[in-house]
C-alpha positions as CSV (number, residue, x, y, z in Angstrom):
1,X,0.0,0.0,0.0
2,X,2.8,2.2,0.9
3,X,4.4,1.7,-2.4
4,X,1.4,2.0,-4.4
5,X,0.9,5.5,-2.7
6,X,4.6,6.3,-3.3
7,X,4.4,5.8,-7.1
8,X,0.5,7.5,-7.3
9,X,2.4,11.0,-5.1
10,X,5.4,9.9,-8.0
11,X,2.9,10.2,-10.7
12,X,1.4,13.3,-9.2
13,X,4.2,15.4,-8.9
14,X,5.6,14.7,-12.1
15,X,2.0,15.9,-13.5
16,X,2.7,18.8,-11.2
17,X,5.5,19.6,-12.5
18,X,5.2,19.4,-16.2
19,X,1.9,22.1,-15.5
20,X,4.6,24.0,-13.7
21,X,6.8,24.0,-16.8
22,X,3.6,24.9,-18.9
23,X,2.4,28.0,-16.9
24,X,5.9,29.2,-16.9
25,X,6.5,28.5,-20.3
26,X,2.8,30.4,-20.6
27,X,3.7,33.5,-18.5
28,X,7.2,34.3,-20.6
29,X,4.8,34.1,-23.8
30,X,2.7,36.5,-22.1
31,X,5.4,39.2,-20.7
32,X,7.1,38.5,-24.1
33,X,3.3,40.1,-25.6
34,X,3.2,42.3,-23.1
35,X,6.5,43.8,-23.7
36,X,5.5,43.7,-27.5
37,X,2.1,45.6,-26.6
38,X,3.8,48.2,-24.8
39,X,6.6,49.2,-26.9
40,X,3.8,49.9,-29.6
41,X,1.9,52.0,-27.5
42,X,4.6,53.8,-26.7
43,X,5.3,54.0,-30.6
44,X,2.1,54.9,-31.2
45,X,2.5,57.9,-28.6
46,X,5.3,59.7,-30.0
47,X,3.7,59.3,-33.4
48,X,0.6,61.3,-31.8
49,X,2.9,63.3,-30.2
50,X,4.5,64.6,-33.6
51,X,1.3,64.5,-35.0
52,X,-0.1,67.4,-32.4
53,X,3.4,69.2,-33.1
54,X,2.5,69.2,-36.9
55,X,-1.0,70.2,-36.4
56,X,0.4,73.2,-34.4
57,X,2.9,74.4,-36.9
58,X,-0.2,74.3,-39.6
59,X,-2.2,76.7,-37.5
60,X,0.3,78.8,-36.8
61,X,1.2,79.2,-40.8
62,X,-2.4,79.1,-41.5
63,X,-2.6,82.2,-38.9
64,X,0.5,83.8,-40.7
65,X,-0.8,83.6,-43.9
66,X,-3.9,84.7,-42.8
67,X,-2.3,88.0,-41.4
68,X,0.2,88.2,-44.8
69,X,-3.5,88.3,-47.0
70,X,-4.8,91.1,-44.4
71,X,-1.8,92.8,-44.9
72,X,-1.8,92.7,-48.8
73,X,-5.4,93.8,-49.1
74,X,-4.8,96.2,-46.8
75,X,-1.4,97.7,-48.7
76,X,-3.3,97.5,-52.0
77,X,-6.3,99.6,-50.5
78,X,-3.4,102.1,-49.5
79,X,-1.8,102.6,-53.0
80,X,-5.0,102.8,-54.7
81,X,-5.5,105.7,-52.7
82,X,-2.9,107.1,-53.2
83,X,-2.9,106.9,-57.1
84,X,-3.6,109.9,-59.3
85,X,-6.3,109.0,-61.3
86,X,-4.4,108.0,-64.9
87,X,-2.3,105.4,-62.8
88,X,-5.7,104.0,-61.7
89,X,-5.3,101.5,-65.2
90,X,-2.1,100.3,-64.1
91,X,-3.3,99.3,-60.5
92,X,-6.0,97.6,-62.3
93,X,-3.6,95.2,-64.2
94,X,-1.4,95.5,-60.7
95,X,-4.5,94.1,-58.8
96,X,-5.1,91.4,-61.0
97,X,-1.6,90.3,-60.6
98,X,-1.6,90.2,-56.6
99,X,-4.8,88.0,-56.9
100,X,-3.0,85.4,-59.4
101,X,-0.1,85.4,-57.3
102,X,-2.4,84.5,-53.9
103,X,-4.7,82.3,-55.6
């Protein structure tokens, strides 16, 4: 009997240990995912990251050119006031110009 228990705790301690060996065989797979996992979120973070930057520097050149147009219209408005009123043809052509070059 005690023999017969000896090899049964034999049998159960090999089966023990062969699902130890498979759970830590398991749990290096997973941290090995894990590890994967994170290193692209973190990839995926500094491509947001330079993606808000970009955005930024759009707005900001959007604002600049923004101000550059004011600015033009508002230089244009000043020499036509100033022109005498034969050199009003040439702002005409001058005007037209300006508009191709913005457009």
């Amino acid at each position: 009997m005690a023999m017969q228990q000896n090899v049964s705790l034999k049998a159960r301690l090999e089966e023990l240990q062969g699902a130890l060996v498979t759970l830590t065989n398991s749990k290096a797979e997973l941290l090995d995912q894990l590890e994967t996992a994170n290193r692209t979120i973190s990839s995926c973070s500094n491509v947001q990251a330079e993606i808000s930057a970009r955005d930024e520097a759009v707005k900001e050149r959007d604002i600049m050119l923004t101000n550059m147009r004011n600015q033009v219209r508002y230089l244009e408005e000043e020499v036509s006031r100033r022109k005498t009123p034969d050199q009003k043809e040439d702002r005409d052509v001058d005007e037209v110009k300006v508009e191709e070059m913005l457009s």
